[in-house]
N, C-alpha and C positions, 0 to 999 in steps of 0.2 A: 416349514417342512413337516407333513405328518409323520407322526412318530416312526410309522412302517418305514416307509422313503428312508428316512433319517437312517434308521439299524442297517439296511439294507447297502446303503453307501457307505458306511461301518463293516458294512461284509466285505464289499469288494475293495474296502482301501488297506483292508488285512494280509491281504495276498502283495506278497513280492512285486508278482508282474506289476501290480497297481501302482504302487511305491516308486519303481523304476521309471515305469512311463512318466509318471508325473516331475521326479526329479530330472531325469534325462531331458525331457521337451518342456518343461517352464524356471528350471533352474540352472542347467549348463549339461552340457552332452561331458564337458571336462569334468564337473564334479561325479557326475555316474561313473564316470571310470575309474576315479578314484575309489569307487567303495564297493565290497561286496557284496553281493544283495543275498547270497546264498546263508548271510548271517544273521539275515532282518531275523529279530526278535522283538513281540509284543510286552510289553511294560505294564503297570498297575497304574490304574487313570487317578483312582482315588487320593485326596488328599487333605487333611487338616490343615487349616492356618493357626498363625498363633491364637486367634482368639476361639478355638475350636470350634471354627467353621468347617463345615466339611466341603471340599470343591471335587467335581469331576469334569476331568478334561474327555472330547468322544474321544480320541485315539491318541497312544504314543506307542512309540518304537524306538527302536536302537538298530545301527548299520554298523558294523566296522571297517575303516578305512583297509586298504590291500597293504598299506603300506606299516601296517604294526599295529598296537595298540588299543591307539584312539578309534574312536570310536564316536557315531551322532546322532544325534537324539531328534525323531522325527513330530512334533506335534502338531495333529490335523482334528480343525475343527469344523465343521457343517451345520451350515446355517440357510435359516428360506424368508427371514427376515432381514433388514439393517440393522445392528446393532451398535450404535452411539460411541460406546465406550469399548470394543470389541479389544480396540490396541490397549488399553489397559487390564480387560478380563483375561488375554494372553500373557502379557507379562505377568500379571498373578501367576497365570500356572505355569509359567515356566519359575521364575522366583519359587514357588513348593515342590517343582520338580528338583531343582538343585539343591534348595534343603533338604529332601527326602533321602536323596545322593550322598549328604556329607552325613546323615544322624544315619545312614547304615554303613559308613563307615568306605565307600565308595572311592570320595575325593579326600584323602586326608593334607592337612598343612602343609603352605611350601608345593601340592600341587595345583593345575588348572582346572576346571570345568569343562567339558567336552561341548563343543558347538553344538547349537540348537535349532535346527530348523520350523522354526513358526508358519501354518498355510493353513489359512481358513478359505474353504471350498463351499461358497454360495450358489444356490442354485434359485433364487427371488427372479420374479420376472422387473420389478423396478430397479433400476441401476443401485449398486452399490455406492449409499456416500459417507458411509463410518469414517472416520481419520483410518489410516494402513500406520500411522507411525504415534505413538505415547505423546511424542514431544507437539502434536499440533491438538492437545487437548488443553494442553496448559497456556495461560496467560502470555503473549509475546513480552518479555521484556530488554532491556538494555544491556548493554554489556557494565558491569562484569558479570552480571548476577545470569545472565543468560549462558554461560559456560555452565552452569551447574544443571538445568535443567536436563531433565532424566530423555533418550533418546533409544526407541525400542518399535521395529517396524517388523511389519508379518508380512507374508506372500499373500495376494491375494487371488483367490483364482474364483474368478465371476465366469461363472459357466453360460449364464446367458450371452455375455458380451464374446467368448472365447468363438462360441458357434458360428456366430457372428460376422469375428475377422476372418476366420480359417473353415470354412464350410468345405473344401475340400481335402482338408487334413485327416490322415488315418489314426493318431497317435486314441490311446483311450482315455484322456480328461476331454478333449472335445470333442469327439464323440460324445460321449455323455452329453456334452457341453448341446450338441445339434440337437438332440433325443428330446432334452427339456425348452429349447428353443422353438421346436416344430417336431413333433409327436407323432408323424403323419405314418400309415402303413409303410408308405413307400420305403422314406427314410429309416422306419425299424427292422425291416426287411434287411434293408440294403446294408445297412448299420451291422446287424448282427451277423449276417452272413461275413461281413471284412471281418469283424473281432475274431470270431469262428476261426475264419482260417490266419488270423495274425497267432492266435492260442491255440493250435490245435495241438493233439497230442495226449497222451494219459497224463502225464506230467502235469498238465492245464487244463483237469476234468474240474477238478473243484473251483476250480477259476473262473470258466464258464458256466458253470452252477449259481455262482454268486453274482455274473451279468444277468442272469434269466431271475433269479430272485431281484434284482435291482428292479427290473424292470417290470417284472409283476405287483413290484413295491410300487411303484410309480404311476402304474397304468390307472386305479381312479383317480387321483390327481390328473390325468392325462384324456377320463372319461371316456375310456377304450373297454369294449365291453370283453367277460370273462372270454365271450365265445371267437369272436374276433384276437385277442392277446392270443386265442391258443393256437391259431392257426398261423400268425406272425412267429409264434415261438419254435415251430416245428422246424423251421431253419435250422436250427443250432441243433436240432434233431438230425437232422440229415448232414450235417458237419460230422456228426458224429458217427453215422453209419460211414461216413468217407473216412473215418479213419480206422473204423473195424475193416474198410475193404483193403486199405493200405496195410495193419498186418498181415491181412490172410496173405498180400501178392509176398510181403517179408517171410513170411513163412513158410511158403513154397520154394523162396529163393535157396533158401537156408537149408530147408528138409528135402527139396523135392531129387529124389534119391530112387521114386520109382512112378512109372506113368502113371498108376492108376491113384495114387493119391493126389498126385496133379492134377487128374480130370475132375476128380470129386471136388479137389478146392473150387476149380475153376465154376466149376456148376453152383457151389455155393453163392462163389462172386458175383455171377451171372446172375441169380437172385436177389445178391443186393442192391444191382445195379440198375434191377426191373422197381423194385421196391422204392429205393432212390429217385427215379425217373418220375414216377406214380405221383410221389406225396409232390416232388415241387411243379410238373406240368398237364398231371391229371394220365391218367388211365389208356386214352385214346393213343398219347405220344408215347406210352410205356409199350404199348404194344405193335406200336410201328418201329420201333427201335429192339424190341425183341425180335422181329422179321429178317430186320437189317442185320444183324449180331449174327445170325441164326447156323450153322455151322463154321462161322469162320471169326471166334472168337476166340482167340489166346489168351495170354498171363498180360500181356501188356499190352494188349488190345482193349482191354475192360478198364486197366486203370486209364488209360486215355479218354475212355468214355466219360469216368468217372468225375475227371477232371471238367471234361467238356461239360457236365451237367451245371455242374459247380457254378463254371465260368460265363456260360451264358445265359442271357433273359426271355429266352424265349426257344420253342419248339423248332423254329424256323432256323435258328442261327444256331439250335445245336445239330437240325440233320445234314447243316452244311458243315458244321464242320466233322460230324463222323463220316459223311462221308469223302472229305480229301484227301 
């Protein structure tokens, strides 16, 4: 994975939503429900071994359960190679993470360790064939001496393989997962326009920032030219004027207290809706849908439009449905 790529999937697995989706759809819809995500907190990757070595892990985190306490400890590694010995480079850092935990004083005697979730997220176009588990590195032997043998496995999440099985999955690891499978306009199109509206919202501005950085990371690995990416990216451009047009109608709801400030909104809306129209079907269709709108557009008449834009692919199947 080039370095960019690499930071970049470091950005967007910093974010909450990232975290949830991935535990909610590749680890149990039961465990997300058990933990708040509203707690996720980032941790220090750095770490000395005894023989001061220095190791960094790419990401860790911490979740706390709803239910007290405890609390678990997230560690995500991203890789574009196979890496041999991965199930053991993991349990390193989980072993320094727990040391780290009891020498600041964290886990004292007489307590537990807090559970640790291990997930290395590969994005290599050749299959992943590392061992996932410590114990299938070591020599098979017999019993008794095979009770002893040390037994430590990660999640592994093969993004190429994920694309894969579930090509029509919405969730954001396969996604990703389709995006590095097949790179095609269409699919990044189609791709960020879902993510768009699954995150839309102020709340999920930075969240989307860090898809659109993903993916700018990505695109010469992907050999998509600057000029091309920018006109793929404008998408998530126009998500986001659908959601400037979604306050304004909230604010009208809220304030509108006297007609003429209601007409002014409205005419703002009405411009963003021509503006809208413009970037995703060109000029021609902006202006035959400003015709159509032309004195007989209200407060929720534009967001219907707005939506229609959204939703359909083409000119054709959006003047049918403005006008039914």
């Amino acid at each position: 994975m080039a370095r960019k790529h690499d930071e970049t999937y470091k950005l967007v697995f910093s974010h909450q939503a990232a975290v949830e989706e991935l535990i909610r759809n590749f680890v149990g819809k039961g465990l997300a429900d058990e933990l708040d995500f509203d707690t996720l907190e980032p941790l220090p990757t750095d770490r000395i071994s005894g023989g001061l070595v220095q190791r960094r892990s790419d990401l860790l985190c911490k979740v706390r359960f709803r239910s007290g306490w405890l609390y678990l400890l997230i560690l995500l590694e991203f890789q574009s190679e196979n890496d041999p010995f991965m199930a053991l480079r993991i349990l390193t850092y989980t072993c320094l993470t727990y040391e780290e935990l009891i020498r600041r004083g964290e886990v004292s005697p007489g307590n537990r360790l807090p559970p640790l979730l291990p997930v290395t997220v590969y994005n290599g176009r050749p299959r992943w064939r590392a061992a996932t588990d410590v114990n299938e590195l070591v020599a098979p032997v017999t019993e008794p001496l095979a009770q002893y043998l040390p037994s430590f496995r990660y999640l592994l999440l093969d993004l190429q393989r994920i694309g894969e099985q579930d090509p029509g999955a919405r969730d954001l690891v396969t996604s990703l997962g389709i995006l590095e499978r097949h790179p095609t306009p269409e699919n990044l199109q189609r791709i960020l326009r879902g993510l768009a509206r699954r995150f839309r919202g102020p709340e999920f501005a930075e969240f989307r920032q860090a898809i659109r950085s993903w993916v700018a990371g990505a695109a010469e690995a992907w050999q998509i030219s600057e000029a091309d990416l920018a006109g793929m990216m404008s998408i998530t451009e126009d998500e986001e004027m659908y959601e400037r047009a979604k306050e304004l109608r909230d604010q009208v709801h809220r304030d509108g207290v006297r007609q003429g400030l209601e007409q002014g909104r409205i005419r703002e809306r009405a411009l963003l809706v021509r503006r809208f129209a413009t970037r995703k079907f060109g000029a021609e269709t902006a202006e035959r849908l400003t015709r159509i709108l032309k004195d007989r557009a209200d407060a929720d008449r534009l967001d219907e439009v707005v939506d229609a834009i959204i939703d359909c692919d083409s000119g054709a199947e959006l003047f049918a449905r403005v006008r039914a």
